[in-house]
Backbone bond lengths (Angstrom), bond angles and torsions (degrees), N, CA, C in turn:
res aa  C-N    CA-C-N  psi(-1)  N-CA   C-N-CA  omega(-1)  CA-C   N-CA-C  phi
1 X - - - 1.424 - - 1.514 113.77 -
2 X 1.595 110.25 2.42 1.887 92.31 -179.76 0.984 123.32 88.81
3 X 1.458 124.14 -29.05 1.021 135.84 162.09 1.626 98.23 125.64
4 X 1.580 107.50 17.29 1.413 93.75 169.10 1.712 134.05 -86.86
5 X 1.332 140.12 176.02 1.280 133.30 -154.96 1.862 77.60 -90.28
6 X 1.570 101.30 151.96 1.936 119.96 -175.66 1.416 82.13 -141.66
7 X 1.270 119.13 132.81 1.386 148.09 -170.77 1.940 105.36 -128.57
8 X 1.993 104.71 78.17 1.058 96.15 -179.27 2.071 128.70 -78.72
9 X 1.309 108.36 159.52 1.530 83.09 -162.47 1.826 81.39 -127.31
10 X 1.496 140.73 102.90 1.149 146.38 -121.11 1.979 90.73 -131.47
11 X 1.254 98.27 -22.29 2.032 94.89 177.23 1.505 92.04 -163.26
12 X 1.653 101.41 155.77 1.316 109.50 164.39 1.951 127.12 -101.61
13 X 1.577 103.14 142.28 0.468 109.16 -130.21 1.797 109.17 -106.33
14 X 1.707 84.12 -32.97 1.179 110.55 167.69 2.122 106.53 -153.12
15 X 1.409 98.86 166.38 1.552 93.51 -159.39 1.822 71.12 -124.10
16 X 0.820 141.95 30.50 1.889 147.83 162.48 1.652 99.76 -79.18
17 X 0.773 92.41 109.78 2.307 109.07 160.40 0.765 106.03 -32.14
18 X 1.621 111.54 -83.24 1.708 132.52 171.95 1.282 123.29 -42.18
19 X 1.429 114.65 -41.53 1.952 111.14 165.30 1.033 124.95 -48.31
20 X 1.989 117.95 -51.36 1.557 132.73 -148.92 1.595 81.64 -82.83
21 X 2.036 110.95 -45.60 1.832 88.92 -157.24 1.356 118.25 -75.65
22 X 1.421 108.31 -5.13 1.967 132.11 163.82 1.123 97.32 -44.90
23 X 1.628 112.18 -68.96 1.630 96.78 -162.73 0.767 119.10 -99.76
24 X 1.297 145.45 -5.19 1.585 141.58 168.06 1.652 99.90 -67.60
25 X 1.067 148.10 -29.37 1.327 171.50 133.27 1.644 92.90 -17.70
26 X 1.036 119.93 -81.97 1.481 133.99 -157.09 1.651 89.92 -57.64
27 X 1.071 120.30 -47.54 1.830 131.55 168.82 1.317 133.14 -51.43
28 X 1.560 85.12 -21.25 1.929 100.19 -177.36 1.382 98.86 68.00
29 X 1.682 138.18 44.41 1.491 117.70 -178.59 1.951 84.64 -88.43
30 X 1.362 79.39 159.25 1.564 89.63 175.43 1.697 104.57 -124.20
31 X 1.620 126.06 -20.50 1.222 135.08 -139.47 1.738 92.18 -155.22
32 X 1.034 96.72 121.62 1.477 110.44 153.41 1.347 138.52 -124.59
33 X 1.421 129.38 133.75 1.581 113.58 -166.17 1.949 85.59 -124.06
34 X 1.848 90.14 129.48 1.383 118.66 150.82 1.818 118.23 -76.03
35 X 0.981 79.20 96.12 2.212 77.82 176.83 1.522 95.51 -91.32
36 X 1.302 99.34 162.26 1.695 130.28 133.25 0.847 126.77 -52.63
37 X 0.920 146.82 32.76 1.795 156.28 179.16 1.798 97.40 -47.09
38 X 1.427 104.62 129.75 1.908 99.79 179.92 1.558 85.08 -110.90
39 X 1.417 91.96 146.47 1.636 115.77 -174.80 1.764 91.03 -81.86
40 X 1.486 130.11 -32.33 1.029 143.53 -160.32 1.398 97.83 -102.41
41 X 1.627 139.79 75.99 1.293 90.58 -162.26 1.869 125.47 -90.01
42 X 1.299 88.32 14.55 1.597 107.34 170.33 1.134 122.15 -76.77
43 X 1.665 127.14 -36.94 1.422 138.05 168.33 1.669 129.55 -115.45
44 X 1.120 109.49 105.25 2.042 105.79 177.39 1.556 96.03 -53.63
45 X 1.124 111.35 73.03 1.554 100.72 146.99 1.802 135.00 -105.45
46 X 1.529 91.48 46.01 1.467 122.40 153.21 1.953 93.76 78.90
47 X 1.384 121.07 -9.55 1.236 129.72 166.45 1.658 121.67 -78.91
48 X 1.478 95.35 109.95 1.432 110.13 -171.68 1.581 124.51 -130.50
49 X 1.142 127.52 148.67 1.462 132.00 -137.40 1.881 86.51 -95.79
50 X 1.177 127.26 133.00 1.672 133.20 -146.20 1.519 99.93 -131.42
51 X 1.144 138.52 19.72 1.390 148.43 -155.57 1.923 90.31 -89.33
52 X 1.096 129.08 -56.09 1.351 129.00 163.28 1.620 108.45 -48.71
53 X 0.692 112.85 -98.27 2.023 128.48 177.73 1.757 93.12 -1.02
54 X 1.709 100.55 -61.68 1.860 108.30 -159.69 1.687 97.09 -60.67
55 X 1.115 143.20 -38.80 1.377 162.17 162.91 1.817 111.21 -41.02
56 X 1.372 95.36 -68.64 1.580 102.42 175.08 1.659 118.78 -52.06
57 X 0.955 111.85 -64.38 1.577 135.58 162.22 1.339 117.39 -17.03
58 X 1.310 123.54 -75.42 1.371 125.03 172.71 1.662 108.03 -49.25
59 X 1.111 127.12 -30.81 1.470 142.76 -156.88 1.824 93.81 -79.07
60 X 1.237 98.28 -58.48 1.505 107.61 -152.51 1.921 99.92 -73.65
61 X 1.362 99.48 -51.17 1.816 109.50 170.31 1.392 114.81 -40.11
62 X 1.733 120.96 -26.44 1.656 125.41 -147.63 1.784 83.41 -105.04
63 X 1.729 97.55 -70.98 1.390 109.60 -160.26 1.550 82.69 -114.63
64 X 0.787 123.75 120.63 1.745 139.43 161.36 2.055 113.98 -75.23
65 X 1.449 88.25 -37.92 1.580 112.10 -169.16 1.935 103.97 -63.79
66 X 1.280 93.10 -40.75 1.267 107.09 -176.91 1.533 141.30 -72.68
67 X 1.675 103.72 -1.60 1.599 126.00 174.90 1.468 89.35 -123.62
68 X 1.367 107.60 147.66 1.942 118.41 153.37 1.274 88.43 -138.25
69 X 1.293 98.53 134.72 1.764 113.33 156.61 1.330 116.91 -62.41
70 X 1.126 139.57 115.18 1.780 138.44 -168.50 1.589 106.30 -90.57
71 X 1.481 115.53 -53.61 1.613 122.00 -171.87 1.673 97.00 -137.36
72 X 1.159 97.34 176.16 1.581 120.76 162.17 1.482 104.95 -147.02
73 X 1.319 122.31 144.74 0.975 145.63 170.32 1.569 122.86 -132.61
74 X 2.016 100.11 118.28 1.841 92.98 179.73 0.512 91.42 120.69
75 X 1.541 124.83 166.81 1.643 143.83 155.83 1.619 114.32 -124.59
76 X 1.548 106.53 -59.63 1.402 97.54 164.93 1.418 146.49 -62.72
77 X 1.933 97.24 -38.83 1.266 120.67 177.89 1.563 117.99 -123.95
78 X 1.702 109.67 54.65 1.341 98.44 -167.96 1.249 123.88 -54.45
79 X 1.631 122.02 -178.80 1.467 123.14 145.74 2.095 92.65 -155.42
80 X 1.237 68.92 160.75 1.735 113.00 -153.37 1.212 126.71 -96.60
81 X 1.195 137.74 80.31 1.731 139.12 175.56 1.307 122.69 -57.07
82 X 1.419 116.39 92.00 1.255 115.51 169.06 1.201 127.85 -72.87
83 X 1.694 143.97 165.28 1.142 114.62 139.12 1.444 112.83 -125.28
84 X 1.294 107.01 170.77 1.515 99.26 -170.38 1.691 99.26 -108.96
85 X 1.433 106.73 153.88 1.544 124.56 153.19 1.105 131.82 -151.25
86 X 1.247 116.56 144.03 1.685 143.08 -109.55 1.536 78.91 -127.83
């Protein structure tokens, strides 16, 4: 990161719109990345760790306005640049 501040988010915590965009807010995140994370991490067997996704989701269903997808990266195992607005 450059030495910039990374605001990891490791379980969810709550599946509330208004909670996640509270605190990512309170964090100053501006950017979020959806990875491919393999639950396996020895085998792509298409099982991947969803702790981002469960987060995004509530967000996008409530306020849609409030995520843009920025990039994608990958084909098999993408991950996903969101950005957020507040």
């Amino acid at each position: 990161g450059n030495g910039k501040k990374f605001v990891g988010q490791y379980f969810v915590t709550t599946t509330n719109a208004d909670s996640i965009l509270m605190g990512w807010k309170k964090n100053n995140v501006k950017y979020v990345i959806n990875p491919s994370l393999r639950m396996n991490p020895k085998k792509n067997n298409g099982q991947t760790i969803n702790t981002i996704m469960r987060l995004l989701q509530p967000i996008a269903q409530t306020y849609p306005d409030k995520i843009k997808l920025v990039k994608t990266i990958g084909e098999d195992e993408v991950a996903e640049l969101y950005e957020i607005k507040y």
